[in-house]
N, C-alpha and C positions, 0 to 999 in steps of 0.2 A: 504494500500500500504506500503511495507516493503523496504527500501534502505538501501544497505549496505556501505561503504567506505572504501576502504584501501588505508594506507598511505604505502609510502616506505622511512623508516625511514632516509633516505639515502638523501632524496632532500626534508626534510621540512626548511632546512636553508641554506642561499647560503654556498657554498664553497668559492667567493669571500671572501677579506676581506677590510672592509671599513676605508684608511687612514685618519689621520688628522695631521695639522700641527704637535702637537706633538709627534705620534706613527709613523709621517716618519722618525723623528727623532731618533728613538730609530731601529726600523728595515730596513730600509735602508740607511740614510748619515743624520749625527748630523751635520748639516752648522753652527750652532754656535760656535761649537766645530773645527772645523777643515776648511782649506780650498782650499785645496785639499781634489780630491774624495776618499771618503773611505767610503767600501760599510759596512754596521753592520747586516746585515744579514747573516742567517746562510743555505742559500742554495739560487738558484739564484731567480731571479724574475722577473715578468710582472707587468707594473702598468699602469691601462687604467686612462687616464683623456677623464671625459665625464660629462654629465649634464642632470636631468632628460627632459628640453625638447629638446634634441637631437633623431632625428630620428635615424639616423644609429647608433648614440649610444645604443639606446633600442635594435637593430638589432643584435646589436652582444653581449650584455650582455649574452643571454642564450646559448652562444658558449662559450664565457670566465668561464661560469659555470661549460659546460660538460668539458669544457681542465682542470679545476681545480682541477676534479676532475680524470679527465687522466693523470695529473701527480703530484697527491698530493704526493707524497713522493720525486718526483726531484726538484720541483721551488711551490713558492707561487705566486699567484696571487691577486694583490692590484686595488682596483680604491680609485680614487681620483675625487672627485665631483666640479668641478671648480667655480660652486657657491657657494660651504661653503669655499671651500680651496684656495682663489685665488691667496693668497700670494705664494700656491705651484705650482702652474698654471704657474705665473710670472717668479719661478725663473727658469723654464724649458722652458721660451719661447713657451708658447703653443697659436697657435693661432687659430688652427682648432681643430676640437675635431670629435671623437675621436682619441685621441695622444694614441701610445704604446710605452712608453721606456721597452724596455728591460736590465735588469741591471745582468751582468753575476757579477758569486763572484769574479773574477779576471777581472781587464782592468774595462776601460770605457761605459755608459751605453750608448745604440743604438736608435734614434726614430723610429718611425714607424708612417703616418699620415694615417688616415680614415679606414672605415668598410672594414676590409680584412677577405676573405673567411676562416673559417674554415684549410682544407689542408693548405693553404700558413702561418696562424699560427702556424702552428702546424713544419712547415719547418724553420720560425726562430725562433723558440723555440729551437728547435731541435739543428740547427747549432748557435745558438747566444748563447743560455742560456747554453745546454748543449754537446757544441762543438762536435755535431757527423756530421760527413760528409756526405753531401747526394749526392749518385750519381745518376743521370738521365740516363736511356736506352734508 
């Protein structure tokens, strides 16, 4: 018996990326450094806080995957694991998970609490992170 396997080199690694206390610091707001907000990214961002045994967390990780990769060139997408990171948990008041701040490069960043559909992601992205205006017919 002969099996073959093809990979698609394309989804052997997530497109997420995994914060920690110190690289939130560096890509998104230095709190030791400053205190007012100030974003240090260089294009906008998503950052899911979740925990691996969250159910609707697992639920939507493989959607924050496929958006990662729908607009890798507009915004980055971050999680942040609330059991390794609690101290970043804490200072965003998170108290259900999954929490989505969206954090545009200008202005203040936005939450967003629980497992939200695909399309309705994809809508505050759109107008939060990349200010285009959606109209409904």
């Amino acid at each position: 018996m002969f099996f073959c396997v093809f990979f698609n080199s394309n989804h052997l690694q997530p497109m997420t990326i995994a914060l920690t206390y110190e690289t939130f610091k560096t890509k998104v707001f230095d709190f030791e450094k400053n205190q007012d907000w100030k974003f240090e990214g260089d294009k906008p961002c998503l950052i899911d806080f979740w925990a691996a045994w969250c159910g609707p967390c697992r639920m939507i990780a493989p959607i924050l995957e496929e958006l990662s990769e729908e607009y890798k060139d507009q915004i980055n997408i971050y999680k942040v694991n609330n059991e390794e990171e609690p101290e970043l948990a804490a200072m965003f008041g998170i108290r259900s998970i999954p929490s989505l701040l969206f954090v545009p490069m200008n202005g203040q960043p936005k939450m967003a609490a629980g497992a939200l559909p695909k399309q309705a992601l994809k809508e505050l992205i759109d107008r939060e992170l990349l200010g285009r205006r959606i109209i409904l017919v």
